[in-house]
C-alpha positions in Angstrom: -84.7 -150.2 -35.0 -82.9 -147.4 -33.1 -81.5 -144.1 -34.6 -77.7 -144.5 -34.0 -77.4 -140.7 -33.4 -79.9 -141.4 -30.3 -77.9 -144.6 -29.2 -74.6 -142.5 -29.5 -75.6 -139.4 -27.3 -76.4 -142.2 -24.1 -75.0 -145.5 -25.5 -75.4 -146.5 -21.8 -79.2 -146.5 -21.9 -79.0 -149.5 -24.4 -76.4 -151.4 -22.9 -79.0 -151.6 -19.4 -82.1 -151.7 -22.0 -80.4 -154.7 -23.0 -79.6 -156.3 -19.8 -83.5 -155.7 -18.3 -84.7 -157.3 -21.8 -81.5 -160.3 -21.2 -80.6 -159.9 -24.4 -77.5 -159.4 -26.3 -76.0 -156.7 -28.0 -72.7 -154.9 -28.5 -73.2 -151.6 -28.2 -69.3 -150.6 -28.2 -68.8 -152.9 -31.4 -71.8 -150.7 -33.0 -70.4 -147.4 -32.1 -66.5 -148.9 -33.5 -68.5 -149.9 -36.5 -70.0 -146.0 -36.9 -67.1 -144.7 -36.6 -65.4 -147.0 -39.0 -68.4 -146.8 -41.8 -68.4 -142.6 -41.1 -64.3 -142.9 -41.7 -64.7 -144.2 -44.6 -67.6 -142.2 -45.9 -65.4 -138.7 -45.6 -62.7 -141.0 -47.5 -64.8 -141.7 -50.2 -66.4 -138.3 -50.2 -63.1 -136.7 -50.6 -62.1 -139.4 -53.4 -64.5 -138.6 -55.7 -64.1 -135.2 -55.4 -60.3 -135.6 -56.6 -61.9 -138.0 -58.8 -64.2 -135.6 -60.8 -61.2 -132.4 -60.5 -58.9 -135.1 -62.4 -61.5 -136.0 -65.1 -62.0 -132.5 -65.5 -58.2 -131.5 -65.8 -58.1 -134.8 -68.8 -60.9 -133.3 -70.5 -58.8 -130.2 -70.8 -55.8 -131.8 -71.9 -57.4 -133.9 -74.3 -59.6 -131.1 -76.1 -58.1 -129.1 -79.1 -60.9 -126.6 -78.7 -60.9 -125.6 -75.4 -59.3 -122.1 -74.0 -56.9 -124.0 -71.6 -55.6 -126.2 -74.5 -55.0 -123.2 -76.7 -53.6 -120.9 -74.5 -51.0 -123.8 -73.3 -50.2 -124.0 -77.0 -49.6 -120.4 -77.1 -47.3 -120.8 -74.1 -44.8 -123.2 -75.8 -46.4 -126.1 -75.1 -46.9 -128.8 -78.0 -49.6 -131.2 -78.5 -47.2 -133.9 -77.6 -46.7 -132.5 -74.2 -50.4 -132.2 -73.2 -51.1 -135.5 -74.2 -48.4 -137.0 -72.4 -49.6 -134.6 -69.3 -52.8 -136.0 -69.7 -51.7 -139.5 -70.0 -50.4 -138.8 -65.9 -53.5 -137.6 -65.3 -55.2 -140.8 -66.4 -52.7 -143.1 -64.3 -53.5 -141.0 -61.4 -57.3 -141.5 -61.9 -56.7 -145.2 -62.6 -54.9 -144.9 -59.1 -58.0 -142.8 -57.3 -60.8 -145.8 -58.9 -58.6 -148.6 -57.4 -58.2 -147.0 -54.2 -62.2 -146.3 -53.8 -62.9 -149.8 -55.1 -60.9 -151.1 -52.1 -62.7 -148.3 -49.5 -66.4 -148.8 -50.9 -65.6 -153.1 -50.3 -64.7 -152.3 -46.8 -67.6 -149.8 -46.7 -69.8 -152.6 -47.8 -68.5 -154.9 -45.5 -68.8 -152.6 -42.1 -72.0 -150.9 -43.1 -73.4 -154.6 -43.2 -72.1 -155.5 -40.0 -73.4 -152.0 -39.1 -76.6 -152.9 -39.9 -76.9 -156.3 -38.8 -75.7 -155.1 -35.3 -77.8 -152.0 -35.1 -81.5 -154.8 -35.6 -80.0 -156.2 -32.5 -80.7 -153.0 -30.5 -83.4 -153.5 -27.7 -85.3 -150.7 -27.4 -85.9 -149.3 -23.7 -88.8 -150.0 -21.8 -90.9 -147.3 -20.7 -90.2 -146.1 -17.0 -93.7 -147.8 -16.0 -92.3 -151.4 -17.0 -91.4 -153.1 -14.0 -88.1 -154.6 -14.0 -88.4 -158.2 -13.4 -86.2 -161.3 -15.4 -89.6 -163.4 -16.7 -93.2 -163.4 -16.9 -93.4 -164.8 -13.0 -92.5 -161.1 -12.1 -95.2 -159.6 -14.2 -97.3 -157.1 -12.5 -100.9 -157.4 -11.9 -102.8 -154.2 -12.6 -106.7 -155.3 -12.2 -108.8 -158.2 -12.1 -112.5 -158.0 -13.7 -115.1 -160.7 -13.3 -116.1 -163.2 -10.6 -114.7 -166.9 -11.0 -117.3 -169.2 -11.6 -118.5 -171.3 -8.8 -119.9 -174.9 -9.3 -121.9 -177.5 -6.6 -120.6 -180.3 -9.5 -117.4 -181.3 -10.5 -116.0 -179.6 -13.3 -114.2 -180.7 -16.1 -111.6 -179.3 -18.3 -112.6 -178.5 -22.0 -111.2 -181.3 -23.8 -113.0 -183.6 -22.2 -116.3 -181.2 -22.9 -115.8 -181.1 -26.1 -114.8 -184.2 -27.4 -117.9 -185.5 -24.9 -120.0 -183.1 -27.5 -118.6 -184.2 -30.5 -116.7 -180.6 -31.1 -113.2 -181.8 -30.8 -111.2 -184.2 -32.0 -107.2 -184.2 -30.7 -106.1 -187.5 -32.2 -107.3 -186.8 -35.6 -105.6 -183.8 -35.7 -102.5 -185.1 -34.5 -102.4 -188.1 -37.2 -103.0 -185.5 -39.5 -100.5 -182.9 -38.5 -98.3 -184.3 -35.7 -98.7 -183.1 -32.0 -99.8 -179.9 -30.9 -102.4 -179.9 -33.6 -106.7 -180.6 -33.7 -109.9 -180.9 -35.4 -112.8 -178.9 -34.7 -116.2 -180.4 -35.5 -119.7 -179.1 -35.5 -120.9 -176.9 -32.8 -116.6 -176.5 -32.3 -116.6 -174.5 -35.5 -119.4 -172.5 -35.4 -118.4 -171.4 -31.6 -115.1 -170.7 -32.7 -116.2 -168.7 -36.0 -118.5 -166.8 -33.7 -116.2 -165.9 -31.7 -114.0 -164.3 -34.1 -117.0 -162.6 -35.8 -118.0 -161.5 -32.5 -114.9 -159.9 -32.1 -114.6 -158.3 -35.9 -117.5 -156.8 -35.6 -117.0 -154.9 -32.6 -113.7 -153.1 -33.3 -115.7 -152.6 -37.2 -118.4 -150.5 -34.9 -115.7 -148.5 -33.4 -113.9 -147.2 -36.8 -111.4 -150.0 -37.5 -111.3 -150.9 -41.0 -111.6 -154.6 -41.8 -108.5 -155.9 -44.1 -108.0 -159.2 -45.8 -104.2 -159.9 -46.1 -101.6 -162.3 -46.8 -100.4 -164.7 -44.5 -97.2 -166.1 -46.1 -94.9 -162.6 -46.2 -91.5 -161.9 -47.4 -88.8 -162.1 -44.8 -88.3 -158.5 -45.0 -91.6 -157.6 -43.4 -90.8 -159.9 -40.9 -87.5 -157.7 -40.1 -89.6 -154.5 -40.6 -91.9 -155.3 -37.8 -88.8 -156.5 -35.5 -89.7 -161.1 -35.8 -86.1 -160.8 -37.5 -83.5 -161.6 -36.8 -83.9 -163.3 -33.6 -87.2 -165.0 -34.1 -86.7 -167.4 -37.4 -86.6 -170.6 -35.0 -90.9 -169.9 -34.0 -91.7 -168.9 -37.7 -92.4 -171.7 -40.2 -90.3 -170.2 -43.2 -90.4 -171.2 -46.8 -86.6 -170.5 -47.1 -86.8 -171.2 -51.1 -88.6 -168.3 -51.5 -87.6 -166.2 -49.1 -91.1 -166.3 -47.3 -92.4 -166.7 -43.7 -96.0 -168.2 -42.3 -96.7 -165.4 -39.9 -97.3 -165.7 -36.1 -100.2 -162.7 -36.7 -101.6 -160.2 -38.8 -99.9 -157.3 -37.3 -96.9 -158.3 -39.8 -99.2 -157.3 -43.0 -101.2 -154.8 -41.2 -98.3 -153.0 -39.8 -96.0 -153.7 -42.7 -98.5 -152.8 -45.4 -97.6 -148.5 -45.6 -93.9 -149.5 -45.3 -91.7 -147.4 -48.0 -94.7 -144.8 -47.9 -94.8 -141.3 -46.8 -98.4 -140.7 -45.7 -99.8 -137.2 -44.6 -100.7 -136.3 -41.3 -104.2 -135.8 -42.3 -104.3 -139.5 -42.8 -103.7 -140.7 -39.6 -104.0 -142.9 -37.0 -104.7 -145.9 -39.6 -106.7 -148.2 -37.7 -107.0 -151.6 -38.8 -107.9 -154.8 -38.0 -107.9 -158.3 -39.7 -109.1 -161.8 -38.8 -106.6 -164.3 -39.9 -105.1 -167.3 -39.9 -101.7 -167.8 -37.4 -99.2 -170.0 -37.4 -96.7 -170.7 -34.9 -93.6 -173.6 -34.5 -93.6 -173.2 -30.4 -89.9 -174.0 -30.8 -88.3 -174.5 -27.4 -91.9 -175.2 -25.6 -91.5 -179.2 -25.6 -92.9 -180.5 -23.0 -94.7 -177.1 -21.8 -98.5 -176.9 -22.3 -99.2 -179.8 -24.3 -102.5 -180.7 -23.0 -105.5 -179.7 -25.2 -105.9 -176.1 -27.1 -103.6 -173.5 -25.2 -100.2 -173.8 -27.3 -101.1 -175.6 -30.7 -99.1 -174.8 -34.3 -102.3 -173.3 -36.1 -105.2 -170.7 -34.7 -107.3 -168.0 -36.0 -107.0 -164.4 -34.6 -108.5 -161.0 -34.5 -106.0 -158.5 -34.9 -105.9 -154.6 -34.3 -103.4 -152.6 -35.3 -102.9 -148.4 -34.9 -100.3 -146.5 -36.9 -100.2 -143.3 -35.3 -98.4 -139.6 -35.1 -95.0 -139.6 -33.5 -96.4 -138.5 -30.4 -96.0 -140.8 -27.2 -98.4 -139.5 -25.2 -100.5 -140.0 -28.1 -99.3 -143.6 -28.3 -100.3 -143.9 -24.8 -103.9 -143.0 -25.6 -104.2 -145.1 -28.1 -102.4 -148.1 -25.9 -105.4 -147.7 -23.5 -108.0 -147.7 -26.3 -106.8 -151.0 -27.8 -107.1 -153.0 -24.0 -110.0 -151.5 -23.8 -111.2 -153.2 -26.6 -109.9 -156.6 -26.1 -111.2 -155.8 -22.5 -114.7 -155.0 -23.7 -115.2 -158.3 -25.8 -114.2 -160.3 -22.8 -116.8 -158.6 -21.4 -119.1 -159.4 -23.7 -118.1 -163.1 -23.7 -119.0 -163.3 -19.8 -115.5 -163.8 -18.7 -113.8 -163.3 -16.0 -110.1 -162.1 -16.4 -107.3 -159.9 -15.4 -104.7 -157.1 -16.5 -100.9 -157.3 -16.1 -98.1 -154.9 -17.1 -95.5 -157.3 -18.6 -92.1 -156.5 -16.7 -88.8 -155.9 -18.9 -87.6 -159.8 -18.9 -90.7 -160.9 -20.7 -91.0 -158.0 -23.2 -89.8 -158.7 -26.5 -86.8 -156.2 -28.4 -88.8 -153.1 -29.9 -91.5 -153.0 -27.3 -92.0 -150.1 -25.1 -94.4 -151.4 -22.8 -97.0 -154.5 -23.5 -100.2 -155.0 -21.5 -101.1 -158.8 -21.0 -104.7 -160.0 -20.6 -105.0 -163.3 -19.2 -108.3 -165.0 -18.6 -109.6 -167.7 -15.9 -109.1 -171.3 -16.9 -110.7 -173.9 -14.5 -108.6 -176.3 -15.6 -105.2 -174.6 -15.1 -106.5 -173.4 -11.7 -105.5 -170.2 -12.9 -105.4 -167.4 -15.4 -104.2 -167.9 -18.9 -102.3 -165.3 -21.4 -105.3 -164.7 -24.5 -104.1 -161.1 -25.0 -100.8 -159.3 -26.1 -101.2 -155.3 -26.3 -98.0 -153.4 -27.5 -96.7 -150.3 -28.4 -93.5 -149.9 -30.3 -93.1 -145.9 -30.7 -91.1 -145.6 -34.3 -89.0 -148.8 -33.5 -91.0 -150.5 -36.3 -91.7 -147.6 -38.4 -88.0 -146.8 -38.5 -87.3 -150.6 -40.1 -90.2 -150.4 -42.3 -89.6 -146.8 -43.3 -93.1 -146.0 -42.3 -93.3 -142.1 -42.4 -95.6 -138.8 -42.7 -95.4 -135.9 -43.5 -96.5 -133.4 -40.4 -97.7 -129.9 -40.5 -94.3 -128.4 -40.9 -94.2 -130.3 -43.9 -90.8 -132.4 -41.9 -90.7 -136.2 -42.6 -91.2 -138.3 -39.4 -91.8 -141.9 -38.3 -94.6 -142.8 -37.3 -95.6 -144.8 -34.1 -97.3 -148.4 -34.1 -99.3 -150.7 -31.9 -101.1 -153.6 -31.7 -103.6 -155.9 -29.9 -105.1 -159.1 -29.7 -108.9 -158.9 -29.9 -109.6 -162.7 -29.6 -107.4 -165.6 -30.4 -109.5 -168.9 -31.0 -109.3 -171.5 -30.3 -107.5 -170.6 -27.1 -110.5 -168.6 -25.9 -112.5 -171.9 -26.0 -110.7 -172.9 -23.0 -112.2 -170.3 -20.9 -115.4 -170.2 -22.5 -116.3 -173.9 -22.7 -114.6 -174.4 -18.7 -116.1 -171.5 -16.7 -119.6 -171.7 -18.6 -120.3 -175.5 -18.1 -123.6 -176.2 -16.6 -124.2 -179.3 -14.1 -126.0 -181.2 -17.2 -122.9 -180.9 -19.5 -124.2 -178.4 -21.3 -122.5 -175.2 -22.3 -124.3 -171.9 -22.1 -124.1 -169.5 -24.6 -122.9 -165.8 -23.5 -126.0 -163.9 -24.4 -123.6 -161.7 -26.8 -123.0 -165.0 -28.8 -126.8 -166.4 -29.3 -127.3 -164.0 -32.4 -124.3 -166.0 -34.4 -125.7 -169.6 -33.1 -129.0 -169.1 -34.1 -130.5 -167.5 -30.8 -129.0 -171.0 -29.0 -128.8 -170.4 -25.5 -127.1 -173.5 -25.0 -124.8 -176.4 -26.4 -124.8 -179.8 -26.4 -127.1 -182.3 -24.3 -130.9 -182.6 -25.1 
């Protein structure tokens, strides 16, 4: 979310932030609506102030006792008089209470357009973004690793791993319906090290390991900017207000909402392994083939609550490719960086980094990574705050980063690591959570 005293000062900054993001949002109707609600607000101010001078001038006209009363008395005045006096009095504050009954239900009602408008915002991109209207028009920024090169024909990892037993589509989709699987034997415990792989890692360099939910209420899901505008991908338990989430950054990020932390406390690194889900609503037809875009996956997540400071957030955006980088690295993969361009970034992002690794069997590389940074766009929803040396509230700054996503990274591991036998060698990072196995599958 946006300060509206920032959107106000250049409101044509979010109109084009909003056309480079092809989204919609009203920015006139939103600064209409601010007027409106801040209207009404000096109205209502200025009512309850007559409000609490009437109820003071009753309380003098109704009390025997007090120095106005008796020296009114003293005047000529009777007791019949002051009451009747007093009786205007109480028509007139009858008449103030109805008149700010009507102004705080049209309050209500703009301040809730207000706010509904104002989570429709999109927040710029930073000057480095390159404009562009979808992913095509991302921009490479390196490629690391040699693509593998084969004297056999290879084959794509469905077919390796339901030759070695550690697959099974069709199960999964009688269980589940389409865009769902099974993973069996050597499928699970490649996948699990993978993830632990991973978890250890960013536990090595400071992160703190967290546990958390995965079925949030819908309010964290606004706080870190998934709503509105993103209900369709969620799978929501509407009964109870409650969403599945996509990731763990939800929990992770939305976990200090509400909270004023000291400066002495940050950056809060964290990162959590945990179970996604996702409806890929609108992707019929797109990617249906084997394990890249399936319902249900397990993910590394790191996340970085920071100072308000952006070249601080900068830093940090570096550090967190780095480590995604680094395990890909470990996994003996060959991949490559691309600075997402403003059509494919998503409403509070400031700039996202995409890693994408080599898959054979798309010919090409594939999205496994997602790093963003956000500034205070989700710590302003969340009311995410410190306190800084000047002892002055601020929001803080957030980011986030895949560290591995499996099974997706199966693709690219089982494809470019094939051997001419059908085996599957083992990264030499990964041996220690197989049991020292070089190699699966065949004899």
């Amino acid at each position: 979310m946006i300060d509206i005293k920032i959107i106000r000062q250049d409101p044509q900054r979010f109109k084009q932030a909003a056309e480079h993001k092809r989204m919609s949002c009203d920015i006139d109707t939103l600064c209409s609506l601010d007027d409106r609600r801040r209207t009404l607000q000096q109205e209502l101010d200025q009512l309850k102030h007559e409000q609490n001078e009437t109820g003071g001038q009753i309380a003098l006209y109704r009390n025997p006792k007090s120095k106005f009363y008796q020296q009114a008395l003293d005047q000529g005045q009777t007791a019949e008089t002051l009451t009747a006096q007093s009786q205007i009095l109480v028509d007139q504050m009858a008449d103030l209470k109805e008149k700010a009954k009507g102004l705080e239900d049209e309050f209500r009602e703009v301040n809730e357009q207000f706010e509904a408008l104002l989570l429709t915002v999109a927040q710029p991109a930073d000057p480095e973004v390159p404009l562009g209207k979808d992913d095509t028009e991302n921009v490479e920024v390196r490629r690391v690793g040699d693509l593998p090169k084969s004297d056999f024909e290879m084959v794509d990892h469905v077919a390796l791993m339901t030759r070695l037993g550690m697959l099974d589509v069709e199960r999964g989709v009688k269980l589940a319906g389409t865009r769902n699987y099974v993973l069996r034997g050597d499928g699970v415990l490649l996948h699990q090290a993978v993830l632990r792989l991973a978890l250890d890692l960013m536990v090595q360099r400071g992160f703190v390991p967290m546990g958390v939910p995965v079925l949030v209420r819908d309010e964290m899901m606004v706080g870190t900017g998934y709503y509105p505008g993103g209900e369709e991908q969620a799978y929501r338990c509407e009964r109870d207000q409650m969403s599945l989430v996509g990731t763990a950054e939800v929990p992770l990020t939305a976990m200090h909402g509400e909270e004023i932390l000291s400066e002495e406390e940050l950056p809060k690194k964290y990162v959590a392994c945990s179970t996604c889900f996702r409806r890929e609503a609108g992707a019929a037809g797109k990617d249906t083939y084997g394990l890249y875009r399936i319902h249900l996956f397990d993910k590394v997540e790191q996340v970085i609550v920071c100072r308000n400071d952006e070249e601080l957030s900068k830093h940090h955006h570096a550090e967190i490719v780095q480590n995604a980088e680094d395990v890909l690295a470990r996994l003996e993969l060959p991949y490559r960086v691309v600075n997402v361009c403003t059509g494919d970034l998503g409403q509070g992002q400031v700039q996202k980094f995409d890693i994408e690794t080599w898959m054979p069997s798309r010919n090409g590389y594939g999205e496994t990574h997602s790093a963003s940074r956000f500034y205070e766009y989700q710590a302003r929803r969340l009311k995410l705050r410190y306190r800084d040396g000047q002892k002055k509230i601020r929001f803080c700054h957030t980011l986030n980063n895949t560290v591995i996503a499996s099974p997706r990274i199966l693709i690219a591991l089982m494809e470019n690591h094939q051997t001419a036998d059908g085996r599957i060698r083992v990264p030499e990072a990964l041996r220690a959570y197989l049991g020292g196995r070089e190699y699966l599958g065949g004899q």
